[in-house]
C-alpha positions as protocol buffer text, in pm:
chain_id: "A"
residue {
  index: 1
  type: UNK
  ca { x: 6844 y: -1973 z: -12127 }
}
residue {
  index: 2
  type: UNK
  ca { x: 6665 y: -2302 z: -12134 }
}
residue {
  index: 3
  type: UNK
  ca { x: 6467 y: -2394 z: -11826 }
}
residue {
  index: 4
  type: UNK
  ca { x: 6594 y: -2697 z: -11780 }
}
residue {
  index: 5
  type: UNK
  ca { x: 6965 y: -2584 z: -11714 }
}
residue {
  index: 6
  type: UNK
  ca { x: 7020 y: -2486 z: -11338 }
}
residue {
  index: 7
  type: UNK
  ca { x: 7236 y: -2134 z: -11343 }
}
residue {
  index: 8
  type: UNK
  ca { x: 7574 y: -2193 z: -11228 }
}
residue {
  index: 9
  type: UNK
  ca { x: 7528 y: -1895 z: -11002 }
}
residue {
  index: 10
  type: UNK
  ca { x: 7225 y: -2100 z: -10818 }
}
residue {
  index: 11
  type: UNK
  ca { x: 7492 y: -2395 z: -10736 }
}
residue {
  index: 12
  type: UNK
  ca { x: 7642 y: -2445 z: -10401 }
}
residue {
  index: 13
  type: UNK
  ca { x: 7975 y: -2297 z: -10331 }
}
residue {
  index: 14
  type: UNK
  ca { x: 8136 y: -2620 z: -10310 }
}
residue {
  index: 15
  type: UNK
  ca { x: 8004 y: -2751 z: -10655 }
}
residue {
  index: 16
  type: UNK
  ca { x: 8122 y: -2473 z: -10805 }
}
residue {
  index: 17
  type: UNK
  ca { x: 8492 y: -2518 z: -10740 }
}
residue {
  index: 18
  type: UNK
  ca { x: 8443 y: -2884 z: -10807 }
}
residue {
  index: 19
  type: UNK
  ca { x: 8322 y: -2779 z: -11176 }
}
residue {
  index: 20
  type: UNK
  ca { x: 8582 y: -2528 z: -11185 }
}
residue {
  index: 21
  type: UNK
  ca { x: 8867 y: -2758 z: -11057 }
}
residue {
  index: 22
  type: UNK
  ca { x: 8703 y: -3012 z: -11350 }
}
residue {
  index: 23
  type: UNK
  ca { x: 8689 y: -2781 z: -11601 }
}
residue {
  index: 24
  type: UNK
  ca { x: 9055 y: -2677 z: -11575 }
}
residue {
  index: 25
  type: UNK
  ca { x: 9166 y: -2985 z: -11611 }
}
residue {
  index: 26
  type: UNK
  ca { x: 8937 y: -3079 z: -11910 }
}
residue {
  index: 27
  type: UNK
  ca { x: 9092 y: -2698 z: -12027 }
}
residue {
  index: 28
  type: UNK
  ca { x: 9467 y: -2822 z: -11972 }
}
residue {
  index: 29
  type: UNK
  ca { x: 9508 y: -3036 z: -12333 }
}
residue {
  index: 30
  type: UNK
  ca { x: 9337 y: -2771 z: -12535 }
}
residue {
  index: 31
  type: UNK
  ca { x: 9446 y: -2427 z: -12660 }
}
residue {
  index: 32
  type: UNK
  ca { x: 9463 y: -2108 z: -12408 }
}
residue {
  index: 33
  type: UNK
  ca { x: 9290 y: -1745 z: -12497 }
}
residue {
  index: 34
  type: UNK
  ca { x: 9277 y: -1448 z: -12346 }
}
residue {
  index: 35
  type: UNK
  ca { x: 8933 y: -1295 z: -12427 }
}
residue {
  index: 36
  type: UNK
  ca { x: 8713 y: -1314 z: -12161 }
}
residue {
  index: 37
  type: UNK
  ca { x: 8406 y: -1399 z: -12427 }
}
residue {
  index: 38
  type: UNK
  ca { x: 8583 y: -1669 z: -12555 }
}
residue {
  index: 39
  type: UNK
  ca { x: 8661 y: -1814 z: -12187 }
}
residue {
  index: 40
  type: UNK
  ca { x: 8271 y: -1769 z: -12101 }
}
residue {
  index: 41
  type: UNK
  ca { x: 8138 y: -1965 z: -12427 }
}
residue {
  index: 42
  type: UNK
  ca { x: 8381 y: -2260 z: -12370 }
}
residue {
  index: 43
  type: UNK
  ca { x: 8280 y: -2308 z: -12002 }
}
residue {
  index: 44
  type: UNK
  ca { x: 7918 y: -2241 z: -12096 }
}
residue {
  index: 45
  type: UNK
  ca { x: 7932 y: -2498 z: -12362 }
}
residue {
  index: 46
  type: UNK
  ca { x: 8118 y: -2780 z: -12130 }
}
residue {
  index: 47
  type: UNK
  ca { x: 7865 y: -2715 z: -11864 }
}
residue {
  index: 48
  type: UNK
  ca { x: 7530 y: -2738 z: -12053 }
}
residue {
  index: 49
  type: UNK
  ca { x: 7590 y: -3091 z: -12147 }
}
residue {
  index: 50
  type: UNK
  ca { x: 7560 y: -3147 z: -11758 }
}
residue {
  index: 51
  type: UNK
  ca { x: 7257 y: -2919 z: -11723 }
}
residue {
  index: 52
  type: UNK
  ca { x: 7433 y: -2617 z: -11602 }
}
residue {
  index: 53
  type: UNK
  ca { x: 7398 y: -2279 z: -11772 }
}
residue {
  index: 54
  type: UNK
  ca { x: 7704 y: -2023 z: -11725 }
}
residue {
  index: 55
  type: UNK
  ca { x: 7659 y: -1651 z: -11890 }
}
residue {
  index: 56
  type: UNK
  ca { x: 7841 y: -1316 z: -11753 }
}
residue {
  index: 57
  type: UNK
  ca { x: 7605 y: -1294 z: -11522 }
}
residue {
  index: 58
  type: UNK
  ca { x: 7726 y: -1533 z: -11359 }
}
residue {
  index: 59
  type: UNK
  ca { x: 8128 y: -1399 z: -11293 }
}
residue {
  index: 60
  type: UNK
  ca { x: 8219 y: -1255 z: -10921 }
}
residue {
  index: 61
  type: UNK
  ca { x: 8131 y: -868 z: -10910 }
}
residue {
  index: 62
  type: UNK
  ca { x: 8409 y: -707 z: -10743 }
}
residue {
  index: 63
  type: UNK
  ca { x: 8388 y: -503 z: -10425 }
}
């Protein structure tokens, strides 16, 4: 990962829904998929232009 991208994991709670909530809507006017890869690489690639990095890593774990 580049050092200059801040990990989306590292963001405040609050930021993250607002990128989320962003993102969905950016999401809305393009085509869906299922595959959890292919989810992860579009968000990655939308966020990076704004400095953020996003990988698996970075997904909830469940409990």
């Amino acid at each position: 990962m580049p050092a200059d991208l801040t990990p989306f994991r590292d963001l405040a709670p609050d930021v993250q829904a607002r990128l989320r909530d962003a993102y969905a809507d950016a999401m809305a006017r393009q085509a869906t998929t299922c595959a959890l890869d292919e989810k992860i690489t579009r968000f990655a690639a939308w966020l990076a232009p704004q400095g953020i990095s996003f990988s698996a890593e970075d997904l909830p774990r469940r409990k």
